[in-house]
LOMAR-632729 format. One line per field, with one value per residue (C-alpha): residue in three letters; residue number from 1; z, y, x. Coordinates in steps of 0.2 Angstrom, whole numbers, plus 5000, padded with zeros to 4 digits. Example, Ala and Ser with C-alpha at 12.3 -4.5 7.8 and 13.67 -1.06 7.14 Angstrom:
BEGIN
res = ala, ser
n = 1, 2
Z = 5039, 5036
Y = 4978, 4995
X = 5062, 5068
***
This chain:
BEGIN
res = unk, unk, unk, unk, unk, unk, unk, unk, unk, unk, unk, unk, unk, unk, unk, unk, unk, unk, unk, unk, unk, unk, unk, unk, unk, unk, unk, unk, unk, unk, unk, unk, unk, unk, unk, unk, unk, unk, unk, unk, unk, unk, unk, unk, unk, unk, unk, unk, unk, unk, unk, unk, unk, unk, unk, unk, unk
n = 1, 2, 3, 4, 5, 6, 7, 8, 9, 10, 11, 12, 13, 14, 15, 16, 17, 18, 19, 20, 21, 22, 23, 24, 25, 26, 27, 28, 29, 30, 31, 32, 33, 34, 35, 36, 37, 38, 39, 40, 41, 42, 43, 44, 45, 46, 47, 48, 49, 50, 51, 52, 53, 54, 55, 56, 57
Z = 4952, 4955, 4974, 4978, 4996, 5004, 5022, 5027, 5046, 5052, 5070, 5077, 5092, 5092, 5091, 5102, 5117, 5116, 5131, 5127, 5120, 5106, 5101, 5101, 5089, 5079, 5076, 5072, 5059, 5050, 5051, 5043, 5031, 5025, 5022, 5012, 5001, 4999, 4993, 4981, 4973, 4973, 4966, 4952, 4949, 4947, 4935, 4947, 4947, 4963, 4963, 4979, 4986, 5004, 5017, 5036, 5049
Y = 4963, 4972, 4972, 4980, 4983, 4990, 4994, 4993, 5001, 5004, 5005, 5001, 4998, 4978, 4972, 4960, 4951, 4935, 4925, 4916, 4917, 4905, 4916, 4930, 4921, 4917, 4932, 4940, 4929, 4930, 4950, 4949, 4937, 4948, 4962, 4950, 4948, 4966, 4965, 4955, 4960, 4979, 4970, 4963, 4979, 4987, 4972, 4969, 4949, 4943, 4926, 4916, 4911, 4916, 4904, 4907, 4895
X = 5073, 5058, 5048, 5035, 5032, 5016, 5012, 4994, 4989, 4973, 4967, 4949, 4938, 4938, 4920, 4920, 4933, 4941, 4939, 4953, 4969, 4967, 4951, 4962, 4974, 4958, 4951, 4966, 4972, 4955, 4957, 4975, 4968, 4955, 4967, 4976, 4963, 4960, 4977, 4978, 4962, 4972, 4989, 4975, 4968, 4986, 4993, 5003, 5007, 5008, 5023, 5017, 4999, 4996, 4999, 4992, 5000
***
């Protein structure tokens, strides 16, 4: 069985505030979905088949 596993850390002033903390939620989840993205597009690139669609919750 083959996994490959692959950390992704960045830090960054935020753009803009939440005023709330569902905002908050929101805005983060669409960051991590972004990177997720980026991800697969890397895996793609690599020929690295990726087994499961992303789900957010």
């Amino acid at each position: 069985m083959r996994v490959c596993w692959f950390s992704c850390w960045r830090s960054s002033k935020e753009k803009s505030i939440a005023l709330s903390t569902a905002e908050a939620e929101y805005m983060a989840l669409s960051e991590g979905t972004k990177t997720v993205m980026w991800l697969t597009e890397v895996y793609e690139d690599f020929g690295i088949a990726t087994l499961h669609e992303s789900q957010s919750y």
